[in-house]
C-alpha positions in Angstrom: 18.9 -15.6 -33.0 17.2 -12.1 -32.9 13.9 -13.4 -32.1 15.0 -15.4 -28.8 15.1 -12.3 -26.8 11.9 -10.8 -27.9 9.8 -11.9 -24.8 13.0 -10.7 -22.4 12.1 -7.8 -20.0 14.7 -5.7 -18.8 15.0 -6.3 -15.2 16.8 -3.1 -13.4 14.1 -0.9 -14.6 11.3 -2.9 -13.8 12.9 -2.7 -10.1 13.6 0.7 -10.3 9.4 1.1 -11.3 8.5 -1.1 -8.0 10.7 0.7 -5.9 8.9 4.0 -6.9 5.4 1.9 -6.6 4.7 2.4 -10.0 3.8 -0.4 -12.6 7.0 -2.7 -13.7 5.9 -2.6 -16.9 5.0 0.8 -18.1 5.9 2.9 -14.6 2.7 5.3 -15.3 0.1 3.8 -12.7 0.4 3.3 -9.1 1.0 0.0 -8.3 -0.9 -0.3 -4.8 -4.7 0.4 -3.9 -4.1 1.5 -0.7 -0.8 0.9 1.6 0.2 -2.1 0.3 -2.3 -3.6 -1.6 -1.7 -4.7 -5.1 -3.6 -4.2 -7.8 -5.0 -6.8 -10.1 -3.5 -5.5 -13.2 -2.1 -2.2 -14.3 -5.6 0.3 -15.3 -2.8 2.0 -18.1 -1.4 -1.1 -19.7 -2.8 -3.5 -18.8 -0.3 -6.0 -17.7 -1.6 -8.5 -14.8 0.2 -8.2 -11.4 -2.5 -10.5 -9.1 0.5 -13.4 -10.2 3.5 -11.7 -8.4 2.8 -12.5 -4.5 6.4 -11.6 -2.8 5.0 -13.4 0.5 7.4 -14.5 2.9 10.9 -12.5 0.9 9.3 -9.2 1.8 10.1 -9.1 5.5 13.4 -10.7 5.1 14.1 -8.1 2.9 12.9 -5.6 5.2 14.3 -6.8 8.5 17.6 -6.7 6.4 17.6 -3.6 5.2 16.5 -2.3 9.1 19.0 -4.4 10.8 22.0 -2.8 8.9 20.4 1.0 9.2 19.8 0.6 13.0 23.4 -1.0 13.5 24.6 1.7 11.7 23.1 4.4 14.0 23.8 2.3 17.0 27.3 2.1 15.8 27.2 6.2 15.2 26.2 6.7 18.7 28.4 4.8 20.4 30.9 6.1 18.7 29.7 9.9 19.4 29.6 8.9 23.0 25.9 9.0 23.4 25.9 6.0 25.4 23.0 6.3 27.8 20.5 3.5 26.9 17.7 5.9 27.3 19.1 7.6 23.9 18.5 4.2 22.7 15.7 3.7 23.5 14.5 7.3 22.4 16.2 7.2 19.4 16.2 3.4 18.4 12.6 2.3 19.1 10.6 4.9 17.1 13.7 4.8 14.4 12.8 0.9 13.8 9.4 1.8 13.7 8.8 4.4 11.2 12.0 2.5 9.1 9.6 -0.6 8.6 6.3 1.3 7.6 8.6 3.1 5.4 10.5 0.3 3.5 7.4 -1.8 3.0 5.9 0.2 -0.1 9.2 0.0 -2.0 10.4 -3.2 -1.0 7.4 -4.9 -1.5 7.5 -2.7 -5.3 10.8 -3.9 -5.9 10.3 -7.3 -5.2 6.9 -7.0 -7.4 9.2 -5.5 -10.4 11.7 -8.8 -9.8 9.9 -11.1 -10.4 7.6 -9.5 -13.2 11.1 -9.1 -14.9 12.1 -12.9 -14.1 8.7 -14.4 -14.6 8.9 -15.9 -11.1 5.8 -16.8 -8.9 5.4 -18.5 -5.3 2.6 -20.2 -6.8 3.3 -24.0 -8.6 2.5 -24.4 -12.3 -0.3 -26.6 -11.7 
């Protein structure tokens, strides 16, 4: 019964790993070539990451996040009484912005560390 959960990879760390865009596997080498772009396979151990495409789940996972972080400050400012819609549109635009450049490396890590935990792929077995 031991030996069933030999090939099991522990999936909060692996996601912890992407998050920090670092391999799932090891967490020693970067896990992008430049902004976003994914390595092949990990130059320290080895493991191959070219499998795990997140695809379409990235930007729902980042329009997510952003929606509830702007709603947030939108809420914040309404209730300050900073209602003038040129704060907002100060504030808001460039905040949405910069938020989505931001989340993309970690997101996109995180997701990458999912489904290296769960084995998944948006590619079918052929």
């Amino acid at each position: 019964m031991a030996d069933e959960n030999l090939d099991e990879k522990p999936t909060w760390p692996a996601i912890w790993r992407g998050i920090k865009c670092k391999c799932p596997r090891c967490g020693k080498a970067w896990l992008f070539h430049h902004y976003i772009e994914q390595v092949d396979a990990c130059p320290v151990c080895g493991e191959p990451l070219a499998y795990y495409k997140v695809g379409l789940f990235l930007p729902l996972i980042v329009i997510t996040i952003m929606v509830h972080i702007i709603a947030f400050t939108m809420l914040q400012m309404e209730l300050s009484g900073n209602s003038n819609p040129l704060v907002y549109l100060y504030v808001l635009v460039p905040l949405s912005g910069v938020l989505s450049l931001a989340l993309l490396p970690p997101a996109k890590g995180g997701l990458i560390g999912l489904m290296w935990a769960k084995g998944w792929s948006d590619e079918q077995d052929r």
